[in-house]
C-alpha positions in Angstrom: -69.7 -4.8 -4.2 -73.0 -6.7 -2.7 -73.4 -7.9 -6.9 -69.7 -8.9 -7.1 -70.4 -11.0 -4.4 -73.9 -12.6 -5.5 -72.5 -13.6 -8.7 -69.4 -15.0 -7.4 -71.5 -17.5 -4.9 -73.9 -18.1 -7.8 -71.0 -18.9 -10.0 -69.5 -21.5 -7.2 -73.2 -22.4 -7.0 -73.3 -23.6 -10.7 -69.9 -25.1 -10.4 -71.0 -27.4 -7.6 -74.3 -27.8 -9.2 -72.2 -29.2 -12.4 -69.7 -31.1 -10.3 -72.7 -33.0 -8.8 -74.2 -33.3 -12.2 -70.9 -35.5 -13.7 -70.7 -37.5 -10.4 -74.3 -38.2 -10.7 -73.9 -39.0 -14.6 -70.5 -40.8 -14.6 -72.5 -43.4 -12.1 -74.8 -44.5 -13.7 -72.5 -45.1 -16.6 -70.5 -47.0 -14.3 -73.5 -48.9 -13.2 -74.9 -48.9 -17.0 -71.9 -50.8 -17.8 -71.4 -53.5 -14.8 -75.0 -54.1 -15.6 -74.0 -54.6 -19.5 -70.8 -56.6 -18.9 -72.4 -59.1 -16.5 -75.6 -59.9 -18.7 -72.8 -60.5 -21.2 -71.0 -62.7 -18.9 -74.3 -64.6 -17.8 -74.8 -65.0 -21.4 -71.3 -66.6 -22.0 -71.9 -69.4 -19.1 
């Protein structure tokens, strides 16, 4: 029963580890790609 349990918090463990990993990732992507389109746009002008 006690192991059941363990895994079960270590597998919500993981999922919110992962969960924090895509926010984290998806970002700086975001950021990665203001940053891209406005050096573009001060390029234009």
């Amino acid at each position: 029963m006690e192991i059941a349990t363990s895994s079960q918090h270590w597998q919500h463990q993981k999922k919110t580890c992962l969960g924090m990993m895509l926010v984290c990732f998806s970002g700086f992507l975001g950021s990665a790609l203001i940053g891209a389109s406005f050096s573009i746009q001060r390029d234009k002008f």
